[in-house]
N, C-alpha and C positions, 0 to 999 in steps of 0.2 A: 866852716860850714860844710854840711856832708849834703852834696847834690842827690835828688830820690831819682835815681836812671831808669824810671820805669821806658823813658822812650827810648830808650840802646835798645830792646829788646827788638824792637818792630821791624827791623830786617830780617830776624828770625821768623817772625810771626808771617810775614810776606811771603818769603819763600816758605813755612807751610801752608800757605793759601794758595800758593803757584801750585804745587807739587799735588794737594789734593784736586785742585780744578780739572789739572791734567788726566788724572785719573780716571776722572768722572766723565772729561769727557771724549777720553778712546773707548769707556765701557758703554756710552747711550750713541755713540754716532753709529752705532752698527743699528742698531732701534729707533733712528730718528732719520726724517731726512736732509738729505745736505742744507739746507735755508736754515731749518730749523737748528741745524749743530752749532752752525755758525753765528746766528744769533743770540743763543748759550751763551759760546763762547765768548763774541761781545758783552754783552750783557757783563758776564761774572768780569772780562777785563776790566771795564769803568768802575764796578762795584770795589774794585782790589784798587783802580787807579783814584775813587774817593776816600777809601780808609790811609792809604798812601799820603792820601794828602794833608787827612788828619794829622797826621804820625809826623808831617813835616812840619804844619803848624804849632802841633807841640815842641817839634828843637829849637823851632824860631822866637817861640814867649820865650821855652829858658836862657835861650841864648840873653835875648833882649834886657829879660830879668838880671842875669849874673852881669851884665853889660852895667847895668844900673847901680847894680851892687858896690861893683867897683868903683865907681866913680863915687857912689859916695865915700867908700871907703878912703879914696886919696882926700877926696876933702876934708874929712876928719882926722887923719893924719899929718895935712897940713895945718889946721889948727892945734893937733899934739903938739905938734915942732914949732908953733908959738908961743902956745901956752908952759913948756920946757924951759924956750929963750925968758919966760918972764919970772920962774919960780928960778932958774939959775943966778938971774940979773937981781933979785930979792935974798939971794942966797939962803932961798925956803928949800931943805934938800929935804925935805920929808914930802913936799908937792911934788918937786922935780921929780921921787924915785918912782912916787907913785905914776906920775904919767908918762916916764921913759918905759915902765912895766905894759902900760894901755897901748903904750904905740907897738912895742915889740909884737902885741897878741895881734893886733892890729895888721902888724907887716905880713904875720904868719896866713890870717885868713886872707888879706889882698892877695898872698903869693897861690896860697889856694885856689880862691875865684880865677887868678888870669889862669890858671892849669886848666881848670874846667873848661873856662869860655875858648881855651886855644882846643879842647877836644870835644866842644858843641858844635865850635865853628869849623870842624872840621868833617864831621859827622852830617852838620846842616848841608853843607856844600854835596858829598858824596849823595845826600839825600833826593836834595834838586836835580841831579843829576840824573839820579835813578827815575827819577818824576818824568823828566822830558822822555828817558828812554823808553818807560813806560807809556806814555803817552804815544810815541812813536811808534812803540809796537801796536796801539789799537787801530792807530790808523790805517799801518799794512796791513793788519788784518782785516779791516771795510774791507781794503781794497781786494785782497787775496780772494773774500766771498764775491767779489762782482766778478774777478777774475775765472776763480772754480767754479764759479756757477757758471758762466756762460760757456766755458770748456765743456763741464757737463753737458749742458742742455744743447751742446750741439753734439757730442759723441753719441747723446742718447738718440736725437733728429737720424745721426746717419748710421745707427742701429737700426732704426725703427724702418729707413729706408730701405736697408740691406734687406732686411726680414723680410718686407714685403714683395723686395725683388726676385727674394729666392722661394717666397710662398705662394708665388704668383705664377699659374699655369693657363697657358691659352688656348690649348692641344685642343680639347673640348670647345672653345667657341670656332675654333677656326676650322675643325671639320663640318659645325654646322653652317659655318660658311661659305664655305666650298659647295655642301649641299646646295645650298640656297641658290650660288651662281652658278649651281649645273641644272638645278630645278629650270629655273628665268634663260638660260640658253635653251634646253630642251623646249618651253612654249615658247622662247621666239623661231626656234627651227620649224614648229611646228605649224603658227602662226607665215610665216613665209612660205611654208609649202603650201598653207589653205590659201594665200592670195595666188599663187602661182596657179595652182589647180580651181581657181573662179579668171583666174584672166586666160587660160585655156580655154576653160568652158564659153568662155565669151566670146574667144577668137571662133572657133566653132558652130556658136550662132548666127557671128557675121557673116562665117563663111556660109552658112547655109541661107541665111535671107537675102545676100547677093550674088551668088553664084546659084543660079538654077542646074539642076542634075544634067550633067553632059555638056555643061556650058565651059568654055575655056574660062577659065584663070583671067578677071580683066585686071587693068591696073590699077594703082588705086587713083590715079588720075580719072580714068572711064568709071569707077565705081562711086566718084563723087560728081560726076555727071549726072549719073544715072537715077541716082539718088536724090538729085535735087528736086525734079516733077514732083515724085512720092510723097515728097515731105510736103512740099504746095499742095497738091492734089488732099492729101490729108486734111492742111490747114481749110480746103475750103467743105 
């Protein structure tokens, strides 16, 4: 039996699907943004990790198949070597040559099928193998885009912070602020010298409506004397 190995090939075909992905995508990550690359790349990974899996399930029917084979094969071979014991025991030697000839063809393709199925089953194993590792690489990769992203998004945060620290000048508000608190001292110097200069003018008045011209200086004890009448005197 001649096996058709179209599935030997798909380790070849795998890695040119690696080798072009790659390609594709060092030339669009400079054109895309980080989230975007990386979903690409996901994406095309599972897409590579489902034909993968195709290509395993194919080693696995043949396997199965050439499995199958075999066995029947031994069965039929142990009925040759019945049906031999009984054209021998008849001393039919023209049965007997004919079916020591079936078993010989017989032996040649069983010896074939176990070569195969010992280089499907060895090819299926490397295959599964490749499958988990494959699998394993998408995962790191999830994880690498939660990882780079958030790497990103915070170099970009303490760029953006940096910019604004060094594009940030306050020269301009702070002399107007200065202005401001020399304007507000200036009316309040100004405002304290106007109550200063009405509580003169007032001290001045008392002195003149209680001290009469040539009068001595009373104290203010005698000038709340004095003043008391005036004010009654007033009231009535």
């Amino acid at each position: 039996m001649t096996y058709p190995y179209a599935q030997r090939s798909f380790f070849g075909r795998v890695r040119d699907l690696v080798s072009g992905f790659f390609s594709v995508w060092i030339r669009d990550r400079e054109v895309q943004s980080p989230d975007a690359v990386y979903e690409r790349a996901i994406a095309e990974r599972v897409r590579q990790y489902a034909e993968l899996k195709r290509a395993v399930a194919g080693i696995l029917y043949m396997r199965n198949k050439i499995e199958g084979e075999i066995r029947d094969r031994r069965a039929e071979l142990a009925r040759l070597h019945a049906d031999i014991a009984r054209a021998v025991d008849k001393n039919d030697d023209e049965v007997a040559v004919v079916l020591i000839t079936q078993k010989d063809s017989l032996l040649q393709d069983l010896e074939r099928s176990e070569k195969e199925l010992d280089e499907v089953s060895a090819e299926c194993e490397s295959a599964k193998t490749n499958l988990v590792k494959f699998r394993a690489e998408i995962r790191n990769l999830e994880r690498e885009k939660v990882r780079m992203l958030a790497a990103l998004a915070n170099a970009r945060a303490r760029k953006r912070i940096q910019e604004a620290f060094e594009g940030l000048s306050t020269e301009g508000e702070m002399r107007a602020l200065e202005s401001v608190r020399g304007e507000i001292e200036r009316m309040r110097a100004i405002r304290d010298e106007a109550r200063l200069e009405a509580a003169r003018r007032e001290l001045e008045e008392l002195k003149r409506r209680l001290r009469p011209s040539g009068q001595l200086p009373a104290s203010p004890r005698e000038v709340v004397i004095e003043t008391a009448p005036v004010a009654a005197s007033a009231g009535r």
